[in-house]
N, C-alpha and C positions, 0 to 999 in steps of 0.2 A: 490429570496432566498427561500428555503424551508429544512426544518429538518427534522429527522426522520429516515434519510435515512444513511447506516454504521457509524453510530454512530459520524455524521458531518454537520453541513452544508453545503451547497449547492448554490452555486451563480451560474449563467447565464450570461453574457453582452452581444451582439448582435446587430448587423444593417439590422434591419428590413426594408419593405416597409413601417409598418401600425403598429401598438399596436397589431391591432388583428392579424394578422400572428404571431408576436414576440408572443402572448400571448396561442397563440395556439400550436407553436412549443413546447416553452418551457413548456407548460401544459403534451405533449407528452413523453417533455424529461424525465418531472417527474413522470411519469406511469412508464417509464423505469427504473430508477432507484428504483422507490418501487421496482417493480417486481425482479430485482436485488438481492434486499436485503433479499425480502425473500425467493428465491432460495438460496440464498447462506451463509444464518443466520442457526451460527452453535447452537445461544442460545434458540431462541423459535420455535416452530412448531406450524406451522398452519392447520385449516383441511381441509384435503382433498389435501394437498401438500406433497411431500416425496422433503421436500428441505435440505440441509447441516445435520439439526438437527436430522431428520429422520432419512436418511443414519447412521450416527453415532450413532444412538440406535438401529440400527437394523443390528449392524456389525456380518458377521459371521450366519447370518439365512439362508438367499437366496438372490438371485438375485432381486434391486429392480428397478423398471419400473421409471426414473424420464424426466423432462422435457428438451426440447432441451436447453436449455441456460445454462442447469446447467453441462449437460452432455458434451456439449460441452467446459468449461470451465475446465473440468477435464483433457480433451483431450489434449486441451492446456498445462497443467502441467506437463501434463505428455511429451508432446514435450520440455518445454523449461525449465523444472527445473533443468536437466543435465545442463543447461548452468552455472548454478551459482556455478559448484565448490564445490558442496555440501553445498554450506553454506546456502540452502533453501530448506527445507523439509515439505510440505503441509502435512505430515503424524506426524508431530511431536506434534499432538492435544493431548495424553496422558501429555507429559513432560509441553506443554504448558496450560494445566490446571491445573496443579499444583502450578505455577505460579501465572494464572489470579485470583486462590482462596486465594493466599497469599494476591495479593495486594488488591482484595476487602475486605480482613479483617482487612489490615490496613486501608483502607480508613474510614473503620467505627469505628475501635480501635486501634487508631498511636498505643496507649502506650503499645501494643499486637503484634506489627509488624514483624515477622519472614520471617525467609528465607523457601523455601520448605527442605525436609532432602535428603540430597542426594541420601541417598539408595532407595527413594520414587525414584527420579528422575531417576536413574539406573534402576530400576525395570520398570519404563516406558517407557527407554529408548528401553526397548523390543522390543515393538508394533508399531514399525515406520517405518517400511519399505515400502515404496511408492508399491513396486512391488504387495505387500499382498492386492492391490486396483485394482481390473479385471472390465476392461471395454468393453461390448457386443455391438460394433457399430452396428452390423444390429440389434438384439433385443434394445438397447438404455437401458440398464440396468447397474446397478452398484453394485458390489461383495464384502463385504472387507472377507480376507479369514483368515483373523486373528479379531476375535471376541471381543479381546481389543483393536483392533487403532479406532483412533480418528484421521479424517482431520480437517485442520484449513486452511482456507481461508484466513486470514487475510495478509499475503503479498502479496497476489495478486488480490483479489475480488473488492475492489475498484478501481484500477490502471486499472481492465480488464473492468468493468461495463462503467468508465469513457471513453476507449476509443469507447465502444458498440456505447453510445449515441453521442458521438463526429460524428463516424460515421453516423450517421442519420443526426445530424445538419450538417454536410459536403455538406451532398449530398438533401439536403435541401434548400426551398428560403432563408434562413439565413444562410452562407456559413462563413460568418464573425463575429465570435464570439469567447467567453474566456468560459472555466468551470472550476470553484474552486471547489474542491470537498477536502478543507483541505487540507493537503499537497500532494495532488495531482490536477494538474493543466494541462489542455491541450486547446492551443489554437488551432484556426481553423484559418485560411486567415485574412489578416489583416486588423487592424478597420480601417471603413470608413471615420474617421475625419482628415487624412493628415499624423498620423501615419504610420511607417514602419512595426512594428513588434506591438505587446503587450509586454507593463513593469509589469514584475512577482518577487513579493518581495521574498528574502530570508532572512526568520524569524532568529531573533538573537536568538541560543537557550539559552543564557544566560538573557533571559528577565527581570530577578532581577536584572540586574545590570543597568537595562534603566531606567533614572531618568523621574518621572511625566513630560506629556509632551513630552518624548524626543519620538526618534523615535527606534520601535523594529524592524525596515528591517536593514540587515547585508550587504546586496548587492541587484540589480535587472539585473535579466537578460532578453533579448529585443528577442522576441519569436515572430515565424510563423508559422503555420502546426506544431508544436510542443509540447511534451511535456514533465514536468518539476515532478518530485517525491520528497519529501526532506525525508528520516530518520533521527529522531533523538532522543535523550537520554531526552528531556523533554516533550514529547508528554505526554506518559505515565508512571507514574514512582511510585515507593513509595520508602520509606527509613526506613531504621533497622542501628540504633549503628552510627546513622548520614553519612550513605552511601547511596547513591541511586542507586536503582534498577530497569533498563526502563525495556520495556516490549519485546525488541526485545534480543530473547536465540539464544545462538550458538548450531547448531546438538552436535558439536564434546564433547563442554565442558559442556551442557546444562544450562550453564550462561550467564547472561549477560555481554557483554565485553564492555571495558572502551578504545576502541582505542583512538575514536574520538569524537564530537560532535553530527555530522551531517552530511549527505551526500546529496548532488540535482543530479538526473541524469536527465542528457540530451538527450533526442531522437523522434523519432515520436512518435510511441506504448507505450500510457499510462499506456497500461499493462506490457509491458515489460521492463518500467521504472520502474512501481512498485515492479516488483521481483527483479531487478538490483538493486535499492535503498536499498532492504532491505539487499540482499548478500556481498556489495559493504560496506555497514554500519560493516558489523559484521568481515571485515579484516582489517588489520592494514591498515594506509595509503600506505604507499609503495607499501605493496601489491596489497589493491584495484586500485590503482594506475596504476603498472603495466596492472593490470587484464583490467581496463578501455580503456587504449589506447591498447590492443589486439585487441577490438570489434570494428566494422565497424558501424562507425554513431551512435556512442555514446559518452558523456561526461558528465564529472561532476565536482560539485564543493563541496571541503571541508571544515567544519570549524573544527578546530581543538584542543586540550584538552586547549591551552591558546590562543583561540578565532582569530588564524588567517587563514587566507582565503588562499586554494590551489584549483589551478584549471588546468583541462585539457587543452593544447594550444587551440583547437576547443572551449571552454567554456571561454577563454580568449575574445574571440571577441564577444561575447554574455553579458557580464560584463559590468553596468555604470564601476564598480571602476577602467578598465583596460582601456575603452573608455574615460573616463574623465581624465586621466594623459596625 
């Protein structure tokens, strides 16, 4: 285990030959993920890096020269964020700090706690257009051409990093392993003790209701090559007028929506669970619903505002709860 890294812990599990291979792999896998985090950490800058932070203080100057991981993760966004429907905009870092300065203000003064104002929010809902972000593949440079947006990584930066590393441990002497990375979880081939798959808990997001003792998994689903995303409404949250506020905003309303709980999606690509998870969270059930079984080799599971479980038929056979009846 190791922290530090997108603002999570970090587990490993693994069937190694020796300690020292295990110990070395995953020493590796944790290089990869720093390096991760600081390419794609929209908070602090480092010197002599043009990562996340950099870009976005330097929007609107020129073209700037960054590193292939990073650049290459843009690219990606820019490939698959049309898939979510709109309901996932990496450009939306104006409206979404508006937000993350609310809630750290409540964190340090509940009894100060506000909403951002809307006209703030409208007024930054300006500067969001994905398109306004010009990517120079042969030079490997990055444009924004509107000098107020602000990218935010956070739906997908973890989800992408994880499956980065996964890929390394794939094709590595440790083929057979699990990475938590917080609710994001992708296994690799399965564990060598007589097991089929890896058991992957699904957090009750109503954890105040779990008595001492009791247990906060809501479900497990039984995973191979796969990987599992969950959204939900208590990761991050704060509260004003005894309402709570998570952290995941819709483009359209620039609010947070109260469809559901929580979402798990199902599929290989950690990263494109991750953006699915978060697109999938911000439509009503039905609708994400629908939208889920359109996609090829995808699924998921829902908890819902009075804590029951819906799931995709594919996501059925992956369930203790559907396996144990």
């Amino acid at each position: 285990m190791f922290f530090g890294t997108f603002d999570t812990a970090i587990t490993i599990i693994g069937f190694a030959e020796s300690k020292t291979v295990f110990d070395e792999l995953t020493a590796k896998a944790e290089q990869m993920f720093n390096e991760y985090h600081r390419q794609f950490n929209q908070y602090y800058p480092y010197e002599g890096l043009h990562n996340l932070y950099y870009l976005n203080n330097n929007a609107g100057k020129a073209p700037v020269v960054v590193q292939k991981e990073l650049f290459d993760l843009l690219s990606w966004c820019k490939t698959n964020q049309p898939k979510t429907k709109g309901r996932v905009n990496i450009a939306l870092g104006t409206v979404l700090s508006l937000w993350h300065d609310e809630r750290e203000n409540a964190e340090m003064h509940p009894d100060r706690a506000k909403l951002p104002e809307m006209e703030h929010l409208l007024e930054a809902a300006k500067h969001t257009n994905f398109d306004d972000v010009v990517l120079d593949q042969d030079k490997q440079t990055v444009f924004y051409a509107d000098p107020l947006l602000k990218l935010d990584l956070g739906a997908v930066a973890k989800g992408y990093a994880t499956e980065l590393v996964s890929q390394y441990l794939l094709h590595s002497p440790m083929p057979n392993f699990i990475v938590n990375a917080g609710g994001n979880v992708r296994a690799g081939l399965p564990p060598l003790d007589g097991r089929d798959a890896w058991g992957i808990g699904i957090q009750d997001p109503d954890v105040s209701l779990v008595l001492p003792g009791g247990n906060d998994i809501i479900d497990v689903l039984y995973l191979s090559d796969m990987s599992s995303v969950t959204s939900g409404d208590y990761q991050r949250y704060f509260t004003v007028d005894g309402v709570r506020y998570h952290h995941l905003v819709a483009p359209d309303t620039l609010m947070p929506p109260s469809y559901i709980r929580s979402v798990t999606i199902i599929t290989q690509d950690s990263g494109i669970a991750d953006l699915l998870s978060t697109a999938v969270f911000l439509m009503p059930f039905e609708e994400g619903y629908a939208f889920v079984e359109s996609l090829p080799d995808v699924e998921a599971l829902w908890v819902l505002n009075d804590r029951s479980i819906k799931m995709t038929k594919g996501a059925e056979t992956l369930a203790r709860s559907v396996r144990e009846k």
